[in-house]
KOLKE-794909 format. One line per 4 residues: their letters; for each residue x, y, z of N, C-alpha, C, CB. Coordinates in pm, 1 decimal, m for minus. Glycine has a CB too. Example, Ala and Ser with C-alpha at 12.3 -4.5 7.8 and 13.67 -1.06 7.14 Angstrom:
2
as = 1319.0,m569.0,780.0,1230.0,m450.0,780.0,1320.0,m330.0,780.0,1130.8,m447.3,904.6 | 1285.0,m225.0,708.0,1367.0,m106.0,714.0,1290.0,3.0,787.0,1408.4,m59.8,572.5
# end
This chain:
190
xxxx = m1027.0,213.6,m2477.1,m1064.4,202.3,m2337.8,m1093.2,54.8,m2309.5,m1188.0,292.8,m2304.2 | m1015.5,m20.0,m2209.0,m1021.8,m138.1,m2172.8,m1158.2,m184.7,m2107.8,m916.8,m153.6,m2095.3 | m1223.6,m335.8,m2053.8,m1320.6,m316.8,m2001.9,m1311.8,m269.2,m1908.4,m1376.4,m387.2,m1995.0 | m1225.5,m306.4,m1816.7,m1202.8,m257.0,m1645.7,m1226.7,m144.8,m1661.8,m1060.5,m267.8,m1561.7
xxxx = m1175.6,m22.4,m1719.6,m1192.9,123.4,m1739.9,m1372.2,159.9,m1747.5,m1103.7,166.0,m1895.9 | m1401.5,127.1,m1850.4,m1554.5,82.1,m1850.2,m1653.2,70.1,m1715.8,m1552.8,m56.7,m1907.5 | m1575.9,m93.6,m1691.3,m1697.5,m87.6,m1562.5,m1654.9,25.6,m1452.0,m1708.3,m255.8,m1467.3 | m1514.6,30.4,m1422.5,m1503.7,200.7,m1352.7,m1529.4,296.7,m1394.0,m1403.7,253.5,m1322.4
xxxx = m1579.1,357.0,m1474.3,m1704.3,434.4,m1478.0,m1836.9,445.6,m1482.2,m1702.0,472.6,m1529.3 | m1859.2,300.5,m1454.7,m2068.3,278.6,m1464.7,m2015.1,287.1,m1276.5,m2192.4,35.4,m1568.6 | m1901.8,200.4,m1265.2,m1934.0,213.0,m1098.4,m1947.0,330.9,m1029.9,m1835.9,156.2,m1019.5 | m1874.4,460.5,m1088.8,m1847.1,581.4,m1069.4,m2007.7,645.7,m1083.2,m1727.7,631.2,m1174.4
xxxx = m2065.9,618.5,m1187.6,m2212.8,656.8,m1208.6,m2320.0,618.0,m1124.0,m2252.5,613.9,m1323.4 | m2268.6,492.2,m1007.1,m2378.8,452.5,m898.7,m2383.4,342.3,m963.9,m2523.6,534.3,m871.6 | m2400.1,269.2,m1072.5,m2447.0,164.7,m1122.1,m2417.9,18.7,m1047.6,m2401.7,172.3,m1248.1 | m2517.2,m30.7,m959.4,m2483.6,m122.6,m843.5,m2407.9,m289.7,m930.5,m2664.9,m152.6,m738.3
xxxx = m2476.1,m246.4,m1058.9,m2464.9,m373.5,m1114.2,m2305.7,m407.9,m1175.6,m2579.1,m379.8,m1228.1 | m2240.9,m259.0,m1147.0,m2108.5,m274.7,m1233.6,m1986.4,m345.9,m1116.3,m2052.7,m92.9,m1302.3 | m2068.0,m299.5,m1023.1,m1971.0,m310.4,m898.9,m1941.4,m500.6,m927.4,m2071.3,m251.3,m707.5 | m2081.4,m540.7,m908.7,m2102.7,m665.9,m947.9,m2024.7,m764.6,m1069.2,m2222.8,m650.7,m973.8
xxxx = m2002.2,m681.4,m1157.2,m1891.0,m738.8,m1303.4,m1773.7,m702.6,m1268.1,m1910.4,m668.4,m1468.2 | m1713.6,m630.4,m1162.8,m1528.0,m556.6,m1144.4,m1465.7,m690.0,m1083.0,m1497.0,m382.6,m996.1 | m1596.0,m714.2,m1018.5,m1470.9,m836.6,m938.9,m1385.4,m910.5,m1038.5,m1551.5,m978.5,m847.0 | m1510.3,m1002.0,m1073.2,m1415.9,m1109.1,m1164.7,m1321.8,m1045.7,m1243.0,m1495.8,m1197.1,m1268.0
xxxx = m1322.3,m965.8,m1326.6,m1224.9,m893.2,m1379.0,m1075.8,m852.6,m1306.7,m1293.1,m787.4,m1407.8 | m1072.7,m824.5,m1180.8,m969.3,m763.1,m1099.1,m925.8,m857.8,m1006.1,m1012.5,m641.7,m1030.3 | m1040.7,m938.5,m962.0,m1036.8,m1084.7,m867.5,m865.9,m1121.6,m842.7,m1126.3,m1241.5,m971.9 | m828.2,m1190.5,m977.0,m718.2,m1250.8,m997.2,m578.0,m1163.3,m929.4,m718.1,m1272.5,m1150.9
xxxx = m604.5,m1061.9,m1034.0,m461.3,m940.6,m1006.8,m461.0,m912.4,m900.7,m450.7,m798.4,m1072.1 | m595.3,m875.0,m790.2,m571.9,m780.9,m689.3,m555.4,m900.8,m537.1,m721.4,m651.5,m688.9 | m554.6,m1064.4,m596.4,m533.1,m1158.7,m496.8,m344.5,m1166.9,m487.1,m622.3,m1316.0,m548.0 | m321.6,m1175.9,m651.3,m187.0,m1198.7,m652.1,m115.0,m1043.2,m621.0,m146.1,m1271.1,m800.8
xxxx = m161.9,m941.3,m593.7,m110.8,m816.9,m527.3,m121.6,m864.7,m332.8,m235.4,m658.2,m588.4 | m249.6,m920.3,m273.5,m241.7,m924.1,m165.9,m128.8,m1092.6,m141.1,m403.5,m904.8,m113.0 | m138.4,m1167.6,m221.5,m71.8,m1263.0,m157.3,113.3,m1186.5,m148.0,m100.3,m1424.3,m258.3 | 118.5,m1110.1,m273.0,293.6,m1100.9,m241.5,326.0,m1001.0,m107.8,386.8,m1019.0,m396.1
xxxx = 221.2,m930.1,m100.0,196.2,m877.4,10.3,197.0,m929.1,155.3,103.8,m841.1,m12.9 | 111.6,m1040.9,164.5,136.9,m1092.1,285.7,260.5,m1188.0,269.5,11.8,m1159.0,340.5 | 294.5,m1249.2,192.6,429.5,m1280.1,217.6,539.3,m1228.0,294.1,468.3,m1281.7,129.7 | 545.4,m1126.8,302.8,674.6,m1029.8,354.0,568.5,m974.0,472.7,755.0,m883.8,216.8
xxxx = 488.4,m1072.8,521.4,459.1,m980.5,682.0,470.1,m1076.3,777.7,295.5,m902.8,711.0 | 465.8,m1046.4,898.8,561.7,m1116.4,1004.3,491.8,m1262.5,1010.0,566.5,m1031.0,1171.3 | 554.7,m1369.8,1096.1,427.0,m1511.9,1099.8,408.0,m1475.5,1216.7,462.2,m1698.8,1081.4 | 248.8,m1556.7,1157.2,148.7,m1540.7,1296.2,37.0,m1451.1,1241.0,229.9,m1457.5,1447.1
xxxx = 67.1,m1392.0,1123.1,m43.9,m1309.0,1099.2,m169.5,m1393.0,1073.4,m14.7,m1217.1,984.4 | m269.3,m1345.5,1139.5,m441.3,m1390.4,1108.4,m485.4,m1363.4,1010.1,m545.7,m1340.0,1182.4 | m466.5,m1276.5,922.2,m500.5,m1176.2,773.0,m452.9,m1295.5,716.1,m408.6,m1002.1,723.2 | m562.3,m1353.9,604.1,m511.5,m1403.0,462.2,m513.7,m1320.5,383.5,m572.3,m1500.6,400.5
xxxx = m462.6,m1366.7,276.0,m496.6,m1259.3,105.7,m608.6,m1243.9,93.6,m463.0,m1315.3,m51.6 | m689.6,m1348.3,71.3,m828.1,m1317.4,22.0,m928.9,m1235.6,119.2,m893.2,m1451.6,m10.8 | m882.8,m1256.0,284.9,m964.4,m1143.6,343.6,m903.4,m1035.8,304.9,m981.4,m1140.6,489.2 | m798.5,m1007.7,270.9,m744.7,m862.9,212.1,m791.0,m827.7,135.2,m636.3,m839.7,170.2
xxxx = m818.4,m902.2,m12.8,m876.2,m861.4,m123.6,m1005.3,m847.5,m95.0,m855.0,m938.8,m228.1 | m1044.0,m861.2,m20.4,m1232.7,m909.3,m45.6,m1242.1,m725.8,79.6,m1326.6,m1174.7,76.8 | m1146.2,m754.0,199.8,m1196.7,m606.6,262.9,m1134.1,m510.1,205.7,m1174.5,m581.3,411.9 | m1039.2,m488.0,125.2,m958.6,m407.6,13.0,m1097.0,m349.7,m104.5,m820.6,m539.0,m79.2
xxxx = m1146.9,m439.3,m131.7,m1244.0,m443.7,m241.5,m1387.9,m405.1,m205.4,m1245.1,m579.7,m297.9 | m1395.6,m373.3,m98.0,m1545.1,m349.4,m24.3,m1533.5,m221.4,4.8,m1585.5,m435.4,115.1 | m1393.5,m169.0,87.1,m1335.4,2.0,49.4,m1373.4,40.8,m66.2,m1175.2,30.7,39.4 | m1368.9,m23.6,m159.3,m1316.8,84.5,m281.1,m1432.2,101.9,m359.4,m1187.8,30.8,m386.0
xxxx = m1587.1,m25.0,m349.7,m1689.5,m32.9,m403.7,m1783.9,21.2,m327.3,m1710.2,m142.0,m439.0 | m1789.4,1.1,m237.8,m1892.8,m27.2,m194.1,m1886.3,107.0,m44.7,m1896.4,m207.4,m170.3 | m1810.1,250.8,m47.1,m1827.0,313.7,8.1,m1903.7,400.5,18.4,m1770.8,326.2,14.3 | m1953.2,449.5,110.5,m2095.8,580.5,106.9,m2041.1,718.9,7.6,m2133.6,663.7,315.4
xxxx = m1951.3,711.0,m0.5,m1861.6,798.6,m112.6,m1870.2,790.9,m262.9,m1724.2,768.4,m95.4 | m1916.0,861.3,m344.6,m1852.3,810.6,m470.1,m1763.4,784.5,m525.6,m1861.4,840.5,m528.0 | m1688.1,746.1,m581.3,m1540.7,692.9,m605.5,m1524.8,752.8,m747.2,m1518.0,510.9,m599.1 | m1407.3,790.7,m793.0,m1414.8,868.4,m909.2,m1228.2,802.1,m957.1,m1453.3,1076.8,m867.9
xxxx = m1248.1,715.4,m1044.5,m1172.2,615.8,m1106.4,m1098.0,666.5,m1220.0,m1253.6,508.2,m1145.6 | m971.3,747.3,m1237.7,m889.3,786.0,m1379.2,m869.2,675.8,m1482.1,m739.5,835.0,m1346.8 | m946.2,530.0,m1418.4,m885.7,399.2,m1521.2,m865.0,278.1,m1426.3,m717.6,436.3,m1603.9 | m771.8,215.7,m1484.7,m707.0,74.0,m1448.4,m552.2,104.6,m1350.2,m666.4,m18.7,m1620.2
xxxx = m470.1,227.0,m1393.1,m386.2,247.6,m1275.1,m430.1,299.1,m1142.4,m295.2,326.4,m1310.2 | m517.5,399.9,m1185.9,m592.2,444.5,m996.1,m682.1,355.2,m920.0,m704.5,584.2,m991.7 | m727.7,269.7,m989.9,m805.6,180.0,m941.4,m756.9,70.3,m890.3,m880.5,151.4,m1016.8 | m620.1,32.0,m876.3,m485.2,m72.9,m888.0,m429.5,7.0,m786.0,m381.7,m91.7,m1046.6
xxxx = m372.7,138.8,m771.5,m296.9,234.2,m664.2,m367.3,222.5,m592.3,m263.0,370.6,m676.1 | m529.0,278.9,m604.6,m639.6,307.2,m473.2,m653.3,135.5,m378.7,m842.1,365.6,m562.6 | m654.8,60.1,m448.5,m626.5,m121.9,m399.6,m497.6,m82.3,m370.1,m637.6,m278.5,m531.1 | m379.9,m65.4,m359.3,m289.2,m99.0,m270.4,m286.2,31.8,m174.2,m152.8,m139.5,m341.6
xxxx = m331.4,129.5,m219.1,m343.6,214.7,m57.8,m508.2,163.4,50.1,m363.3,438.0,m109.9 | m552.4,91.7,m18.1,m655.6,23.1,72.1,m645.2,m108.8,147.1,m759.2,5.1,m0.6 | m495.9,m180.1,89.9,m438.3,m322.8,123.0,m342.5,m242.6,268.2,m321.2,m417.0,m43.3 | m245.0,m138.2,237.4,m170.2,m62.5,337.6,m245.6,m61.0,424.3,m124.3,61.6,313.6
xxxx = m376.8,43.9,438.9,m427.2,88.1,523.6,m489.3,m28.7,649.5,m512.5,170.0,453.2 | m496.2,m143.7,551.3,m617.5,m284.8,660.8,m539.4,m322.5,722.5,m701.9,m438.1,598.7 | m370.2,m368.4,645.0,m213.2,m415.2,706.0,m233.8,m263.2,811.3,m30.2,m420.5,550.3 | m198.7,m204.2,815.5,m157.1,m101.2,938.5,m264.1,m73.3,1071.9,m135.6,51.2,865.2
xxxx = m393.4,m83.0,1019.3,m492.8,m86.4,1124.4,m494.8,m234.6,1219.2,m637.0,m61.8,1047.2 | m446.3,m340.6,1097.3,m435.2,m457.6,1169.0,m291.7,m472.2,1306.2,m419.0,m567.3,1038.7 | m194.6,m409.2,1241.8,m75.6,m399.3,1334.2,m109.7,m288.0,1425.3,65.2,m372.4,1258.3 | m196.5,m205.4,1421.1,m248.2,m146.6,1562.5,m317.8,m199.1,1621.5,m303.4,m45.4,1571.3
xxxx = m397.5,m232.9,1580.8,m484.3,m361.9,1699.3,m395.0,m440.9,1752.3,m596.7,m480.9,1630.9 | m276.1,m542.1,1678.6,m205.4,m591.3,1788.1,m112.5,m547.9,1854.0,m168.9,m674.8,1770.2 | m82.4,m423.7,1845.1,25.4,m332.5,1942.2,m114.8,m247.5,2082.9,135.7,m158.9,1793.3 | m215.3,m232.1,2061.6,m320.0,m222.0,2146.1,m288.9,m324.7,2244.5,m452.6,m236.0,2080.1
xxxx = m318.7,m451.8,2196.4,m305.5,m576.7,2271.9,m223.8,m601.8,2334.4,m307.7,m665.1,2223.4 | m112.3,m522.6,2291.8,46.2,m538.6,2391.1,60.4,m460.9,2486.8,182.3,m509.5,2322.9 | m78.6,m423.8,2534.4,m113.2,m299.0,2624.9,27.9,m234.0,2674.0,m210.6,m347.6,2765.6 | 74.1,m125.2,2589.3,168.0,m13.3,2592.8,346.4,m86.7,2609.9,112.2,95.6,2742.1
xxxx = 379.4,m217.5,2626.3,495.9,m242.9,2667.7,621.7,m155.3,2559.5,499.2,m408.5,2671.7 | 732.3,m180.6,2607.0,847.0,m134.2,2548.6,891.5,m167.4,2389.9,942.3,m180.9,2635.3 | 859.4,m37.0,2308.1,870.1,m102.9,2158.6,1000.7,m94.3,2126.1,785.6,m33.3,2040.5 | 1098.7,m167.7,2101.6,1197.7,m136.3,2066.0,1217.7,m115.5,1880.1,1272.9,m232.7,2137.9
xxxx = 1268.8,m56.6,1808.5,1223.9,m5.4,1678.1,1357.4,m109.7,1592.0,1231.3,204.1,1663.2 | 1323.1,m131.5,1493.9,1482.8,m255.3,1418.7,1556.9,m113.9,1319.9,1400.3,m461.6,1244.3 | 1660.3,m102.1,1302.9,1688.9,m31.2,1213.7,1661.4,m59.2,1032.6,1809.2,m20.3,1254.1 | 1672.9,51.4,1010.7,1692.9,6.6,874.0,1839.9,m23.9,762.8,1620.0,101.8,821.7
xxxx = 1882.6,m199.6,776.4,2046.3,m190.5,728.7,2031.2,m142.3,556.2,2143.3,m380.2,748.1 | 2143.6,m83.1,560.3,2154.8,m31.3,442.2,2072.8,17.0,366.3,2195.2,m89.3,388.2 | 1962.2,122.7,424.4,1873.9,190.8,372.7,1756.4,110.1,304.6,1938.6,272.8,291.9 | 1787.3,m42.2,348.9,1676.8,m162.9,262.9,1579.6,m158.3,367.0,1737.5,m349.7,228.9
xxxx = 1456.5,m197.9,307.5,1294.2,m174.2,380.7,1294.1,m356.6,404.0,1121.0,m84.0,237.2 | 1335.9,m364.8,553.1,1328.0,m519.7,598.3,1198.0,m575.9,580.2,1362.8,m542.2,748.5 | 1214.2,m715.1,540.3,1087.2,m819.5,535.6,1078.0,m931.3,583.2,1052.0,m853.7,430.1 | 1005.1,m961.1,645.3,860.9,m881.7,724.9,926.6,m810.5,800.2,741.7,m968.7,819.6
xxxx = 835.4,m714.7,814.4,855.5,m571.9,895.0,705.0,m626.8,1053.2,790.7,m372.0,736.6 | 788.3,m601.1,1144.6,760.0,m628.8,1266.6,642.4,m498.8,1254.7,898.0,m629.2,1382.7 | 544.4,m485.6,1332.1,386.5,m413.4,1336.4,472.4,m252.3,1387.4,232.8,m508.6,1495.6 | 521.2,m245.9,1456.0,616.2,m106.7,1544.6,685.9,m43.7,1414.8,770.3,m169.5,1687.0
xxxx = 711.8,m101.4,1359.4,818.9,m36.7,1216.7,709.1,m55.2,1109.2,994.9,m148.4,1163.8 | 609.0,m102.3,1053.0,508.3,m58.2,979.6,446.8,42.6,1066.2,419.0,m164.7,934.4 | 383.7,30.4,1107.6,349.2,179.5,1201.4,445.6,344.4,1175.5,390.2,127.5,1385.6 | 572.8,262.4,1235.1,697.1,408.2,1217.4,711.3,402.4,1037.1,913.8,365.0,1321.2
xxxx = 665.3,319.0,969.5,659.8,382.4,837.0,574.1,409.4,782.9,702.2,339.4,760.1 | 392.2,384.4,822.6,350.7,438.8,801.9,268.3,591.5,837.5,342.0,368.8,781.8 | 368.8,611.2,957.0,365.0,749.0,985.5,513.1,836.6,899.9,366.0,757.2,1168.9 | 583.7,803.6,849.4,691.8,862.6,745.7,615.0,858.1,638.1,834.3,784.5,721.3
xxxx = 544.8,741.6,609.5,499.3,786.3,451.3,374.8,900.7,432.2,440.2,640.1,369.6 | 316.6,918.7,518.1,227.4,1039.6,525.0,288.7,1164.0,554.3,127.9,1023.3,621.0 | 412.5,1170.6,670.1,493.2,1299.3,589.4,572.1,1280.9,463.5,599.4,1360.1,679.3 | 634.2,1200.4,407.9,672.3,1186.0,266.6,564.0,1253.9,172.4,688.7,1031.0,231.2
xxxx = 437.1,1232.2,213.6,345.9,1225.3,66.3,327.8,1408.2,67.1,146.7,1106.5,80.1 | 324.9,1446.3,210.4,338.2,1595.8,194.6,451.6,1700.0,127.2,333.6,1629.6,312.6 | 529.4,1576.1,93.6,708.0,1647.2,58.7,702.2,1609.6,m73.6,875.1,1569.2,147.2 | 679.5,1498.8,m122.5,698.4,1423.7,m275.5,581.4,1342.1,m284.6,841.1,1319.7,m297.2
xxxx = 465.7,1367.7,m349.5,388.1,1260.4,m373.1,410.2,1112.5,m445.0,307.5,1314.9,m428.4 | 471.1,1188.9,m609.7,528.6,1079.8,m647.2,602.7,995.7,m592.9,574.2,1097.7,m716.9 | 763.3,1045.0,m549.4,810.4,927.7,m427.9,709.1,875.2,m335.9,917.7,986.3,m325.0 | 626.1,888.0,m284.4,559.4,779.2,m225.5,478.5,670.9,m309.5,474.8,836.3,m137.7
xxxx = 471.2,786.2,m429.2,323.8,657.3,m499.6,445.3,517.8,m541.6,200.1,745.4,m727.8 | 576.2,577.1,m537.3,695.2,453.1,m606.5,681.2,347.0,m459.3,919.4,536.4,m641.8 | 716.5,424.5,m373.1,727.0,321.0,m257.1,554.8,226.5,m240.7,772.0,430.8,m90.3 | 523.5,287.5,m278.1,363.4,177.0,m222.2,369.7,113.1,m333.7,176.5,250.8,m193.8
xxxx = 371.3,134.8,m402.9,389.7,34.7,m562.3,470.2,m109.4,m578.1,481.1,128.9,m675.9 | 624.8,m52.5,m540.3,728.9,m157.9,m501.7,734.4,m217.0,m352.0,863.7,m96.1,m528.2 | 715.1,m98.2,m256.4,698.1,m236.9,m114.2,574.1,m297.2,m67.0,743.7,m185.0,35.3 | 477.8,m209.3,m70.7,356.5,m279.9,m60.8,262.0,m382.1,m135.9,301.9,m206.3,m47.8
xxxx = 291.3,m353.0,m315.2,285.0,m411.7,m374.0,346.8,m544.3,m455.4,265.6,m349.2,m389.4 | 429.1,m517.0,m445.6,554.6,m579.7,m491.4,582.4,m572.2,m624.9,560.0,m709.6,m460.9 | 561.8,m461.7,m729.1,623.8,m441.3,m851.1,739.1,m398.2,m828.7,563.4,m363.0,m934.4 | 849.0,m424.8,m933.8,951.8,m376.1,m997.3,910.0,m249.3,m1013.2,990.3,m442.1,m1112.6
xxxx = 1078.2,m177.8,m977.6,1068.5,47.2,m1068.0,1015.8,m3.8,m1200.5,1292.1,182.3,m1119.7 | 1008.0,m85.9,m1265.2,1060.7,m82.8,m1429.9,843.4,m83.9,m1388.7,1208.5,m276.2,m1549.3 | 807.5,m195.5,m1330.0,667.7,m165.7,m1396.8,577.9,m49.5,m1278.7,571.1,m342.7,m1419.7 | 665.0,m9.5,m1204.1,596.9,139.8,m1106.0,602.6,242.2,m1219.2,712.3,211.0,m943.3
xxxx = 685.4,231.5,m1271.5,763.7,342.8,m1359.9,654.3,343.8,m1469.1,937.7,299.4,m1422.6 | 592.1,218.7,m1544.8,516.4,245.6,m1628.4,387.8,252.7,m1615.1,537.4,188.5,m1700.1 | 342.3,218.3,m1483.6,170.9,225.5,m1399.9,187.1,386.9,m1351.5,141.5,86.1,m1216.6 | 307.0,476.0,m1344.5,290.5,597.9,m1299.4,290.8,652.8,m1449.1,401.9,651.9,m1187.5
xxxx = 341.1,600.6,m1563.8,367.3,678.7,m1681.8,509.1,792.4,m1657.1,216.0,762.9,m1715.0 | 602.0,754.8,m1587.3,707.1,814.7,m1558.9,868.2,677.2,m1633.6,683.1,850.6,m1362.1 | 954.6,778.4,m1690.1,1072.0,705.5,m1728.6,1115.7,613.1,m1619.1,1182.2,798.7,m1765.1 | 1192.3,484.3,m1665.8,1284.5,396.6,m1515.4,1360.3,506.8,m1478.9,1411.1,240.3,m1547.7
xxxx = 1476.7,602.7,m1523.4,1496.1,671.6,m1436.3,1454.8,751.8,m1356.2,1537.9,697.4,m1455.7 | 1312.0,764.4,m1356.4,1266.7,903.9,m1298.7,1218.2,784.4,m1210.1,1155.1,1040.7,m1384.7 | 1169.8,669.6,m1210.9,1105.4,579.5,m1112.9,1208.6,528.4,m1032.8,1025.9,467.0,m1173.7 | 1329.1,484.5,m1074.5,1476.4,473.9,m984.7,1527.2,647.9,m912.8,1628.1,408.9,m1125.1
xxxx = 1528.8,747.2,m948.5,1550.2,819.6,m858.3,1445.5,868.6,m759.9,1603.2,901.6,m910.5 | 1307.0,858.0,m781.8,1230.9,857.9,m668.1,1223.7,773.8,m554.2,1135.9,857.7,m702.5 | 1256.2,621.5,m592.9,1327.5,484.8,m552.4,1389.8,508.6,m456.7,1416.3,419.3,m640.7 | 1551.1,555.4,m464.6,1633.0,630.5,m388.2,1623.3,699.2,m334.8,1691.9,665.8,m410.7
xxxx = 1530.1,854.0,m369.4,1536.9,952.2,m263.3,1453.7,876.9,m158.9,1479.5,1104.4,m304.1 | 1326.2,846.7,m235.3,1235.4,779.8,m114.8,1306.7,686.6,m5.7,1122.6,684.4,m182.3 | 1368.9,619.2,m40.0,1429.0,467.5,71.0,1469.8,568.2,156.2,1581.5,330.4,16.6 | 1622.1,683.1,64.6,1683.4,738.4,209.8,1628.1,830.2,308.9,1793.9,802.3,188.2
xxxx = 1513.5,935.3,244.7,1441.6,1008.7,311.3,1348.8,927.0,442.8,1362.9,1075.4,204.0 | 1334.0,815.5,412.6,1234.2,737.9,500.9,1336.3,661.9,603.3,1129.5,622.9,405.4 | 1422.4,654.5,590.5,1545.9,576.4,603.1,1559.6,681.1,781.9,1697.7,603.1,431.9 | 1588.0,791.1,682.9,1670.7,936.1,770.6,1541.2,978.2,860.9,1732.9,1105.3,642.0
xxxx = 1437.0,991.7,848.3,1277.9,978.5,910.4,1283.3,889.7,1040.2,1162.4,896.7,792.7 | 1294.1,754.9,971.1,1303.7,646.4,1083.6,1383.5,706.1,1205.4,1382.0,507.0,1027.9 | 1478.6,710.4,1158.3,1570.2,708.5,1210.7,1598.4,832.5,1313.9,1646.0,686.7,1118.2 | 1549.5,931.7,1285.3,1563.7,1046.6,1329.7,1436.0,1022.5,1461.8,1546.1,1168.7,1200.0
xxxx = 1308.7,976.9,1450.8,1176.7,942.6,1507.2,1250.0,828.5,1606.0,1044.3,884.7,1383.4 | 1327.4,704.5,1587.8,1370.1,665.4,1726.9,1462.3,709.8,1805.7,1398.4,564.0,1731.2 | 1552.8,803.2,1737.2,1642.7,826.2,1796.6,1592.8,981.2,1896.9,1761.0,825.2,1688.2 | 1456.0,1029.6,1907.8,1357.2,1114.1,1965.5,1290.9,1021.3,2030.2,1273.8,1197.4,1877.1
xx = 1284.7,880.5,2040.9,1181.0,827.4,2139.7,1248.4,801.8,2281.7,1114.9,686.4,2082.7 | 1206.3,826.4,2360.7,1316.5,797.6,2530.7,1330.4,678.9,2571.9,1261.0,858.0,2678.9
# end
């Protein structure tokens, strides 16, 4: 059992002081997860990395909830579904601001997940990936891994404990299912 594993379970136990030792430990990894992250989001964004990591990291410690940690991969997944969630609340606030005008939606060429993705198409995907997660969990945990995060199938594949092929065909179904989603959701908007 690694330390990180460790202090996620004193943190799991309430222990205020463990919360206090995770950072430095995770600090590094979970900055270079938000910087590749904001890389691929539109310019102009106000969000740095480090406010990502730091409000990413305040979710996950420091909630009125107890948090109940399988290790060093859920604690790494739960940080990038907490990096998604700040990116998507943030692109609703500025589609708020655009008080209701005409969204026009970009397609998706060749079933590839464009970068940066304009706030209207994170939005329309992150309303596909919440029906995805009801259809295939795993395919989604691949997609948040590789687009949100920015790992390779080869190391999604081994943070899920699943073969590269089983992490390349979730890969695939996922892109086209989300693909065919999109797509189906503008072609229903008037």
């Amino acid at each position: 059992m690694n330390e990180i594993t460790r202090i996620l379970e004193r943190v799991e136990q309430g222990d205020p002081k463990a919360a206090e030792q995770l950072l430095p430990l995770v600090y590094e990894e979970l900055r270079k997860l938000a910087a590749r992250r904001m890389t691929s989001e539109a310019p102009g964004n106000t969000l740095q990395p480090t406010a990502l990591v730091h409000e990413a990291y305040l979710r996950l410690v420091r909630s009125n909830q107890p948090q109940q940690w399988d290790g060093r991969y859920h604690f790494f997944a739960a940080a990038a579904e907490a990096m998604r969630r700040i990116l998507v609340e943030s692109a609703r606030r500025k589609q708020c601001l655009k008080h209701g005008g005409q969204l026009e939606r970009v397609s998706l060429d060749a079933v590839e997940l464009p970068m940066p993705m304009p706030d209207d198409e994170l939005l329309a995907l992150d309303e596909a990936l919440d029906r995805l997660e009801d259809l295939d969990s795993r395919a989604t945990k691949v997609i948040k891994l590789c687009f949100f995060v920015g790992l390779t199938q080869e190391q999604a594949a081994n943070e899920l404990g699943v073969s590269i092929s089983t992490a390349e065909r979730l890969w695939s179904f996922a892109r086209a299912w989300l693909f065919r989603e999109m797509k189906r959701t503008r072609n229903a908007s008037p």
